[in-house]
GUTIBA-672267 format. One record per residue: residue in three letters; x, y, z of N, C-alpha, C, CB in turn. Coordinates in steps of 0.02 Angstrom, whole numbers, padded with zeros to 5 digits, always signed. Atoms other than C-alpha are relative to their C-alpha. Glycine has a CB too. Example, Ala and Ser with C-alpha at 12.3 -4.5 7.8 and 13.67 -1.06 7.14 Angstrom:
BEGIN
ALA+00045-00059+00000+00615-00225+00390+00045+00060+00000-00050+00001+00062 SER-00042-00059-00003+00684-00053+00357-00039+00055+00037+00020+00023-00071 
//
This chain:
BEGIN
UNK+00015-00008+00070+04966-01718+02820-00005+00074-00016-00065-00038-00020 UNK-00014-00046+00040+05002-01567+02729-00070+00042-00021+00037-00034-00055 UNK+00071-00022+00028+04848-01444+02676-00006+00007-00086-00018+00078+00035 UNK+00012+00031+00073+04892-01467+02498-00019-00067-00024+00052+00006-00030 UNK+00003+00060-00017+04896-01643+02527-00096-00024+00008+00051-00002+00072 UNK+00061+00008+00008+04703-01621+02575-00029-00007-00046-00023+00030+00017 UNK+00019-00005+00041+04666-01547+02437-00009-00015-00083+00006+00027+00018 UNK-00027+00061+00067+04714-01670+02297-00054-00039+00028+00095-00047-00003 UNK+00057+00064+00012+04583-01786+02377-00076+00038-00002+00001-00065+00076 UNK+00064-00054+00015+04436-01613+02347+00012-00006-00084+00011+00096+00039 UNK-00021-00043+00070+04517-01611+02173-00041-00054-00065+00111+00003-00013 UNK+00034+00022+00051+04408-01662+02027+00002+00033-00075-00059+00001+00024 UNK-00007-00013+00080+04462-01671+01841-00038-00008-00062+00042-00028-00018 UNK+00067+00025+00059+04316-01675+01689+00033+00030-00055-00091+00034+00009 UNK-00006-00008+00049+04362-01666+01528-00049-00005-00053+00038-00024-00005 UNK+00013+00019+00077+04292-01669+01343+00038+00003-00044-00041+00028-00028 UNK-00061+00024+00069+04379-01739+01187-00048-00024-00046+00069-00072+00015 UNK+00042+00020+00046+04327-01731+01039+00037-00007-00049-00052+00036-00013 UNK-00085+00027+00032+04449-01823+00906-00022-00014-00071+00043-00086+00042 UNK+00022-00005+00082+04406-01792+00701+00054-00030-00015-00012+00074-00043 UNK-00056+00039+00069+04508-01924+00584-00030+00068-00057-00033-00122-00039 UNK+00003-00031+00080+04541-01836+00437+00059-00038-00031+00014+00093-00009 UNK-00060+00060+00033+04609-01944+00278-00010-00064+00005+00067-00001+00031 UNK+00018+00056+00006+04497-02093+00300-00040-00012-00058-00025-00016+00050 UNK+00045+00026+00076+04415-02179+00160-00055-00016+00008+00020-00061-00039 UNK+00062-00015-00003+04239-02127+00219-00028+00059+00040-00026-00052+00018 UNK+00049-00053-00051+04119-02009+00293-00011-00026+00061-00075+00016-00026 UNK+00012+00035-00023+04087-02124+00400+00076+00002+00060-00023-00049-00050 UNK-00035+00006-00055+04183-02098+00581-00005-00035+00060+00003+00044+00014 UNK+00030+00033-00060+04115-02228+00683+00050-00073+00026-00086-00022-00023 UNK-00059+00043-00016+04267-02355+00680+00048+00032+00033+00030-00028-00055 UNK-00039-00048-00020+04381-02226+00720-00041+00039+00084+00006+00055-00075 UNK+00017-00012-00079+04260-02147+00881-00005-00066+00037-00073+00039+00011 UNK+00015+00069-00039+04235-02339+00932+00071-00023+00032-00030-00063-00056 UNK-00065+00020-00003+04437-02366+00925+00032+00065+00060+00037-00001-00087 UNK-00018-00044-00058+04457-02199+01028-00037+00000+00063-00002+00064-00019 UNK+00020-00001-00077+04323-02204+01157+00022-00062+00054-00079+00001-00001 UNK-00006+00060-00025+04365-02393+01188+00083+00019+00033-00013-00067-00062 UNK-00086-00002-00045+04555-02317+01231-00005+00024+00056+00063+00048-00028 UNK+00009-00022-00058+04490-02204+01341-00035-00017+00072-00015+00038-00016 UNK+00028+00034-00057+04381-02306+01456+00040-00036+00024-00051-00033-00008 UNK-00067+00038-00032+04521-02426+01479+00060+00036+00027+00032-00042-00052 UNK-00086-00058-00033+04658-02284+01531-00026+00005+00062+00023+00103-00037 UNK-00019-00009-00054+04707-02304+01693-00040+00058+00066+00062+00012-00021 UNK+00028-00056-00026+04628-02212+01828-00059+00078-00014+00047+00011+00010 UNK+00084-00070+00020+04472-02112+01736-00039-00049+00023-00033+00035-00104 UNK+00030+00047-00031+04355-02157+01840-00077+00001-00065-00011+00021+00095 UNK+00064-00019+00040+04188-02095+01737+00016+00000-00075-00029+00073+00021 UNK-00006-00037+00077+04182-02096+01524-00077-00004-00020+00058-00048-00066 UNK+00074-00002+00024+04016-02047+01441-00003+00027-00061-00047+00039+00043 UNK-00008+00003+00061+04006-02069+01252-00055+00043-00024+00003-00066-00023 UNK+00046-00033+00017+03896-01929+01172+00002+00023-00072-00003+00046+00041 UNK-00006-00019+00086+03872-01849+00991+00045+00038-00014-00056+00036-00033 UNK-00062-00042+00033+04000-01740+00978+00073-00020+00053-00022+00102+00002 UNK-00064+00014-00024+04116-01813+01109+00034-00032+00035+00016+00025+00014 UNK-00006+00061-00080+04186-01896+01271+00007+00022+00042+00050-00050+00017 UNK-00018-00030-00044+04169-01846+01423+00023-00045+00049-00043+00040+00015 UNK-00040+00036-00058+04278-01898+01565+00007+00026+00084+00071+00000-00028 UNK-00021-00036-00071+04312-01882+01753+00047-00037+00023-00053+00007+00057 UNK-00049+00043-00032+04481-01934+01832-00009+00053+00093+00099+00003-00058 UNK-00028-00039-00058+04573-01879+02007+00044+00042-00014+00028-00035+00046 UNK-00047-00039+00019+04702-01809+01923+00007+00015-00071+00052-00023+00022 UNK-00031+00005+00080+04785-01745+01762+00016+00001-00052+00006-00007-00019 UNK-00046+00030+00026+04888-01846+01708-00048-00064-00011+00068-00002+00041 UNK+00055+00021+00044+04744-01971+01682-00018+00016-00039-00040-00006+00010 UNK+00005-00038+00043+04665-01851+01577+00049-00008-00046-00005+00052+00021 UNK-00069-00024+00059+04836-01812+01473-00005-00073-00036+00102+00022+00045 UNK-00009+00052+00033+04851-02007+01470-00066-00033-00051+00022-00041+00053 UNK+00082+00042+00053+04667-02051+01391+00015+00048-00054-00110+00009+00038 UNK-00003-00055+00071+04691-01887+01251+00068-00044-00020+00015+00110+00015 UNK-00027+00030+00005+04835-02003+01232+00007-00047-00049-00004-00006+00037 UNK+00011+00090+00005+04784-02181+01203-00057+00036-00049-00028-00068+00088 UNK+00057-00041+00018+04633-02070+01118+00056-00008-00075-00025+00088+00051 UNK-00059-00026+00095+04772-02018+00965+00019-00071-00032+00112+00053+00019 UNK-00043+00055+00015+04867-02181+00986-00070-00049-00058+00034-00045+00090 UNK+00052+00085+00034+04699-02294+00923-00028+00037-00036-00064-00057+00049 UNK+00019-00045+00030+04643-02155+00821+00035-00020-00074+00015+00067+00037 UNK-00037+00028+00024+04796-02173+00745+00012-00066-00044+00019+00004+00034 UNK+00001+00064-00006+04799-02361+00741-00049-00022-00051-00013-00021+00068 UNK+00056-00007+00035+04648-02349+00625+00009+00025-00077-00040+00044+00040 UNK-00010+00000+00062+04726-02297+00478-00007+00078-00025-00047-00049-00031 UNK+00025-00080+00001+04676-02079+00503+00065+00040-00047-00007+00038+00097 UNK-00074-00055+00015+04819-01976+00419-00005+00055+00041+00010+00036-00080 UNK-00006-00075-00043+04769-01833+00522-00050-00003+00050-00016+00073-00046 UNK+00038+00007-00053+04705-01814+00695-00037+00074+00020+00046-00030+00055 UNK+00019-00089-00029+04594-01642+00758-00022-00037+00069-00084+00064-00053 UNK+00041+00003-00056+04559-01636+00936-00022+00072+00025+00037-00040+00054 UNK+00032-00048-00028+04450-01517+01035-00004-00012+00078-00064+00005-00034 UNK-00005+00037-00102+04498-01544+01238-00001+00065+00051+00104-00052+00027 UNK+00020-00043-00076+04400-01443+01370+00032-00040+00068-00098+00002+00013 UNK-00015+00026-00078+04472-01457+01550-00028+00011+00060+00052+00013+00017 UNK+00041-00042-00061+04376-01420+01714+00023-00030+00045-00079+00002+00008 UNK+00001+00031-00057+04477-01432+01866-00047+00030+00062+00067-00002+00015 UNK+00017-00020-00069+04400-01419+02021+00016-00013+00059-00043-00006+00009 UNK-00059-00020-00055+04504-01383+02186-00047+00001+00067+00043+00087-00017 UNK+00031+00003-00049+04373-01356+02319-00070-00050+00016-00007+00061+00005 UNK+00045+00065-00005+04233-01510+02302+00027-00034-00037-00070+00000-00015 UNK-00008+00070+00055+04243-01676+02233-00039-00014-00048-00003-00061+00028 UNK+00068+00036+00022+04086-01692+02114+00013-00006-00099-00086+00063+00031 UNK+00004+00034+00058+04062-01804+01971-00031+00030-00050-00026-00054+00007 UNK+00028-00031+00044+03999-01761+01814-00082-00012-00010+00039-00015-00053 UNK+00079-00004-00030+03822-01814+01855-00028+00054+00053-00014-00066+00036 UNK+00008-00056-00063+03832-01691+02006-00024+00066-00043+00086+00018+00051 UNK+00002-00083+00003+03867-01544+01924-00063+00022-00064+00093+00035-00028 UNK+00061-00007+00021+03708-01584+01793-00049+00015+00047-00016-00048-00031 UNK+00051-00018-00044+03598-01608+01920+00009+00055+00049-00016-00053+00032 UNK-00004-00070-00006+03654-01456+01979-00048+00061-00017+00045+00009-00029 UNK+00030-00046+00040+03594-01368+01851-00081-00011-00018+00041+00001-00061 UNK+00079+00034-00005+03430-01478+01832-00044+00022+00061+00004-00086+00007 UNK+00020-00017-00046+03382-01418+02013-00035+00077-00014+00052-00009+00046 UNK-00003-00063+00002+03403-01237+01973-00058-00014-00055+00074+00039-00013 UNK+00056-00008+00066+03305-01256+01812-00089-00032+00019+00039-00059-00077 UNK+00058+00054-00035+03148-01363+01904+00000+00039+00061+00021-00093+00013 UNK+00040-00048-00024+03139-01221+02043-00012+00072-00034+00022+00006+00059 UNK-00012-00060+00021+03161-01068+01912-00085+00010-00027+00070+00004-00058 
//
């Protein structure tokens, strides 16, 4: 096995998406985040999604997961009746550990609880 080959199974992808309809017939965006987060938990290979106030956060192995949930994200967005889509998509790969998006809080929760 190859040493790149290793390192695809160290490799950890986290995202946030954050997906504004504009051109719906309310203030009211909660059909529209319900129709996108529900795409993205079902896309293929993200293993982690965690629904928050301003967005979604995700963790795949790769990607092209990723690419495909901002995806399926537009498509049901879409599907909803939006005339116009805004997204906002942070990426964080990481190449030398594997750690989830719980990890790298409690990360920071450690540091902050001996500071």
């Amino acid at each position: 096995m190859s040493s790149n080959s290793n390192n695809n199974n160290k490799q950890t992808f986290h995202a946030e998406i954050s997906i504004i309809p504009v051109g719906t017939s309310s203030t009211s965006i909660g059909k529209e985040v319900t129709a996108a987060f529900d795409a993205i938990r079902t896309t293929k290979d993200i293993k982690t999604t965690k629904l928050t106030a301003m967005g979604t956060q995700i963790e795949a192995n790769n990607m092209r997961a990723i690419l495909n949930a901002i995806e399926a994200a537009h498509q049901a967005v879409r599907s909803t009746g939006a005339k116009r889509i805004i997204s906002n998509i942070r990426i964080a790969e990481r190449l030398d550990a594997s750690r989830t998006l719980d990890d790298e809080v409690q990360s920071v929760t450690a540091k902050l609880s001996s500071s």
